[in-house]
C-alpha positions in Angstrom: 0.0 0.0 0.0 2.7 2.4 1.2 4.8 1.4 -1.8 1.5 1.6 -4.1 1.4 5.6 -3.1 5.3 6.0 -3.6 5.2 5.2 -6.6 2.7 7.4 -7.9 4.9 10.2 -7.3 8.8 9.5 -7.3 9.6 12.9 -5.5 8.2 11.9 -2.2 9.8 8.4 -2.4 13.1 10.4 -3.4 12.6 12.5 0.1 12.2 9.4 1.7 15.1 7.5 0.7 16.8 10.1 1.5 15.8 10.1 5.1 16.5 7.0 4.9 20.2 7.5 4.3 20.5 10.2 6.7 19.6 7.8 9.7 21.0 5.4 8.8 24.4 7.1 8.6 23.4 9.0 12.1 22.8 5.3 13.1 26.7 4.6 12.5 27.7 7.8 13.8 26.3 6.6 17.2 27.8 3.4 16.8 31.2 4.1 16.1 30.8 6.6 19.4 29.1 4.0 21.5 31.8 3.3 23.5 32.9 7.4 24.0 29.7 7.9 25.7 29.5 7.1 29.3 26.1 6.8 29.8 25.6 4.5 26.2 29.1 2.4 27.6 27.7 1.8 31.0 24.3 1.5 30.7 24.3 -2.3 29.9 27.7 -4.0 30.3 26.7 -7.2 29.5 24.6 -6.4 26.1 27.3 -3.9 25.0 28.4 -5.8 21.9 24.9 -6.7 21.1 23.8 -3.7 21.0 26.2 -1.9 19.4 26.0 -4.7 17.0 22.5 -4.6 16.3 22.8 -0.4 15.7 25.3 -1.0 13.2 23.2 -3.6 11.7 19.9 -1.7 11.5 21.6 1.3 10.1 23.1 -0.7 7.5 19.3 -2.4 6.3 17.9 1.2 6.6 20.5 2.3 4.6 20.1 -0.4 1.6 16.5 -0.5 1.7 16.8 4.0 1.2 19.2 3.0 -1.6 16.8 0.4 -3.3 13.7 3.0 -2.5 15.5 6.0 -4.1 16.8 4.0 -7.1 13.0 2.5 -7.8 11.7 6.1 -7.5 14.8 7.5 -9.9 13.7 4.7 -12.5 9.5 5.5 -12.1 10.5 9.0 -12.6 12.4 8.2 -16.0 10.0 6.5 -16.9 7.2 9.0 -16.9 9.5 11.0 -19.0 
């Protein structure tokens, strides 16, 4: 449904793959600082590597599925051309 509306107009699924990237790579930022930050190093010691694991891991899918989404939308777009 949400893909449906997307592609009817390539700009907003443009805008949202874009988002997409942008959290995701604020995603990675955090993870590569995780263990700077006191309150992020201590607040779990035992799940540290999970989690720090699992941020680097959801950034990356958020950043491939923006990547798939904005390259669909580029194509929709070339194709109304």
């Amino acid at each position: 449904m949400l893909q449906d509306k997307l592609r009817e107009s390539p700009e907003k699924a443009i805008s949202l793959g874009l988002t997409m990237i942008t959290v995701g790579l604020m995603l990675i930022v955090v993870g590569i600082s995780w263990q700077r930050i006191p309150f992020l190093f201590n607040l779990w010691p035992s799940h540290n590597d999970f989690l720090r694991g699992f941020i680097f891991g959801f950034a990356i899918v958020i950043e491939i599925a923006g990547l798939i989404l904005n390259v669909q939308a580029a194509a929709d777009k070339r194709k109304s051309l």
